[in-house]
NUVOZA-587123 format. One record per residue (C-alpha): x, y negated, z negated. Coordinates in steps of 0.2 Angstrom, whole numbers. Layout:
residues N
> x:y:z
> X:Y:Z
...
This chain:
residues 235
> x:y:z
> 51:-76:-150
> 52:-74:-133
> 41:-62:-125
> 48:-45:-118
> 47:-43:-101
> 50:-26:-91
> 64:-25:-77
> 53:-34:-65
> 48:-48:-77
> 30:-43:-82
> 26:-43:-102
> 29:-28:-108
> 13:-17:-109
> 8:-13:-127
> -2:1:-121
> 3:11:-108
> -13:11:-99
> -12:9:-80
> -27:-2:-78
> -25:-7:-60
> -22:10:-53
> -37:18:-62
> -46:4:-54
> -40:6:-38
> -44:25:-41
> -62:21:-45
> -65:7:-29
> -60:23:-18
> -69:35:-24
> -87:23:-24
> -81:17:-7
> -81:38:-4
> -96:39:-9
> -103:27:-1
> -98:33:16
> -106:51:9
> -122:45:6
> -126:36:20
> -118:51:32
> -128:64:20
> -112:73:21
> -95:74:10
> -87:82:25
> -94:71:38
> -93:52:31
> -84:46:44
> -100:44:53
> -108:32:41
> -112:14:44
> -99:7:33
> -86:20:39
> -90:13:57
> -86:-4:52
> -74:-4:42
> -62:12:50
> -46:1:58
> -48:0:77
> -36:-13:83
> -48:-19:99
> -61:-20:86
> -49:-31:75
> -44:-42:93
> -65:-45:93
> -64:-54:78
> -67:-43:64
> -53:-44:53
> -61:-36:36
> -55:-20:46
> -37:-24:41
> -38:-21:20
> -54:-12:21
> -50:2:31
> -37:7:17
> -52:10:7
> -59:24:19
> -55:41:17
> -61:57:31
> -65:68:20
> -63:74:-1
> -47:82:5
> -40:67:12
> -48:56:-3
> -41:70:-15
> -24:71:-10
> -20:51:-9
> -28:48:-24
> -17:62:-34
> -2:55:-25
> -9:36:-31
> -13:42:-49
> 5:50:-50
> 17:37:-42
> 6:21:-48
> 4:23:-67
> 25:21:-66
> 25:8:-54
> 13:-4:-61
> 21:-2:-80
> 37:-9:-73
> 31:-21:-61
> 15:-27:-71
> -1:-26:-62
> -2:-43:-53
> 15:-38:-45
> 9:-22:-44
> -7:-25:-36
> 3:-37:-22
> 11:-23:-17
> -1:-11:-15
> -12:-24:-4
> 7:-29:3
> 9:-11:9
> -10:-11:18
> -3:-25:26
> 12:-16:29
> 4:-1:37
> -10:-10:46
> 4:-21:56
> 12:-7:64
> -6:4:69
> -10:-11:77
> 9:-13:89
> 11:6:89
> -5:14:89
> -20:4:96
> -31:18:104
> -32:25:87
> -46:24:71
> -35:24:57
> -43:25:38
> -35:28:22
> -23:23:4
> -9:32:12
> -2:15:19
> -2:9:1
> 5:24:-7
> 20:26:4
> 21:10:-1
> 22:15:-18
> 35:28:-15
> 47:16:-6
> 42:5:-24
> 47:17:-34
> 63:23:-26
> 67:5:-27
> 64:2:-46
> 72:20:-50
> 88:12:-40
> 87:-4:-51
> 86:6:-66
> 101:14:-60
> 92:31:-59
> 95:43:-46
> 83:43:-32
> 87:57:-24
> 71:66:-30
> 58:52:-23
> 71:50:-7
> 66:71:-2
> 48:66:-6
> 49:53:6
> 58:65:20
> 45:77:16
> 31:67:19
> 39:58:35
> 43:74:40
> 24:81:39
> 18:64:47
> 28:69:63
> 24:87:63
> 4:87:60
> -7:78:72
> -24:67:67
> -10:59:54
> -5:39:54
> 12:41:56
> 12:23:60
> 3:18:46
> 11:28:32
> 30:20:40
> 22:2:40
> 17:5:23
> 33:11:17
> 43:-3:25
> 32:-15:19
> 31:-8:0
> 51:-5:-1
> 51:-23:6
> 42:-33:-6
> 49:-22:-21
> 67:-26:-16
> 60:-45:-16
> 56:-45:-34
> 67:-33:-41
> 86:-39:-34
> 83:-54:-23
> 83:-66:-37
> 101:-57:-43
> 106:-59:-26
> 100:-77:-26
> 107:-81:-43
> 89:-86:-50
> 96:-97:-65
> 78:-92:-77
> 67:-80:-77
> 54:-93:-70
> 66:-95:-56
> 68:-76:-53
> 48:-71:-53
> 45:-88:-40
> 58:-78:-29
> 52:-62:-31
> 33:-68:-28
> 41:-79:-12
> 48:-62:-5
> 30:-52:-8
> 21:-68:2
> 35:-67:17
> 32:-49:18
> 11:-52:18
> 11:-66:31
> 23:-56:43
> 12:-43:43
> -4:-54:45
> 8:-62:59
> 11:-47:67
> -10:-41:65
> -14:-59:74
> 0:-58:88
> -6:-40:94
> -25:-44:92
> -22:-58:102
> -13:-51:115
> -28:-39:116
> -41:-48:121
């Protein structure tokens, strides 16, 4: 009998425990308190060791030190800041790594990093830029995408998103770059394994998770294009 598989083509999840998001959940939080410790100060982490090197600063990324990229997406000023993405990560994720599965969940979450690190380095390169919220919008542009597929409404997660945007311009000290890199690249990457292989009448399932996991590398190495051209032309 042939397995059953979920919209997306993962197996089916026997339990319904969101393993890589509680993960992901955890890393934050250690990384959080990481930065705490060493700062002696929950409010105040941003001036620890790790927080230094790690915080995205695109002419630090054109000197060489690329672990910035992903690891800034780790960072988080603040319990507030940590608090909030990490709700917003707990709420959106559990869904979107049942339907995808968690490898294919777990590319797009990175994807969307990727995503949001591209455009801070083209759009804003004078700025220090920490955080999930790359990855999570990310996640709502995922989301919006499978509840479309699913022919749900999306109307509900489509306000979220306008909300959201909407605060991002308005406030200041938030990465409005990095939150629209994040969703770009998460919508992206979604659509790629969820209706490119329709589009590209994938004749087997095989066929349809190689072209969905071809669309999640194209959108990952135009983003690391993208990190490598600006860095380079900031040296």
């Amino acid at each position: 009998m042939a397995p059953v598989r979920t919209v997306a083509g993962a197996p089916a999840p026997r339990g319904s425990l969101p393993f890589v998001t509680y993960a992901l959940i955890a890393v934050n939080v250690a990384i959080f308190a990481v930065t705490a410790a060493q700062a002696q100060s929950l409010l105040e982490n941003r001036a620890s060791d790790l927080f230094l090197r790690w915080v995205l600063y695109p002419p630090a990324v054109a000197d060489g030190q690329w672990w910035r990229v992903l690891g800034s997406g780790f960072l988080h000023y603040g319990p507030i800041h940590l608090l909030l993405n990490m709700f917003a990560l707990y709420v959106i994720g559990r869904d979107a790594e049942l339907v995808l599965g968690r490898l294919r969940y777990l590319s797009v979450y990175l994807v969307s990093l990727l995503g949001g690190a591209a455009a801070v380095m083209v759009f804003a390169q004078d700025s220090a830029t920490a955080g999930a919220s790359g990855a999570v919008y990310g996640l709502f542009g995922a989301i919006t995408v499978i509840l479309i597929r699913l022919r749900q409404n999306p109307n509900q997660m489509l306000i979220l998103i306008a909300i959201n945007v909407f605060i991002s311009f308005s406030l200041p000290g938030i990465s409005l770059w990095g939150h629209l890199g994040g969703l770009a690249a998460g919508t992206l990457a979604t659509l790629g394994i969820l209706f490119l292989p329709g589009w590209l009448r994938a004749k087997s399932p095989q066929a349809a998770r190689l072209i969905g996991w071809s669309a999640v590398a194209v959108v990952a190495l135009i983003s690391l294009a993208v990190i490598g051209a600006t860095a380079m032309s900031l040296t």
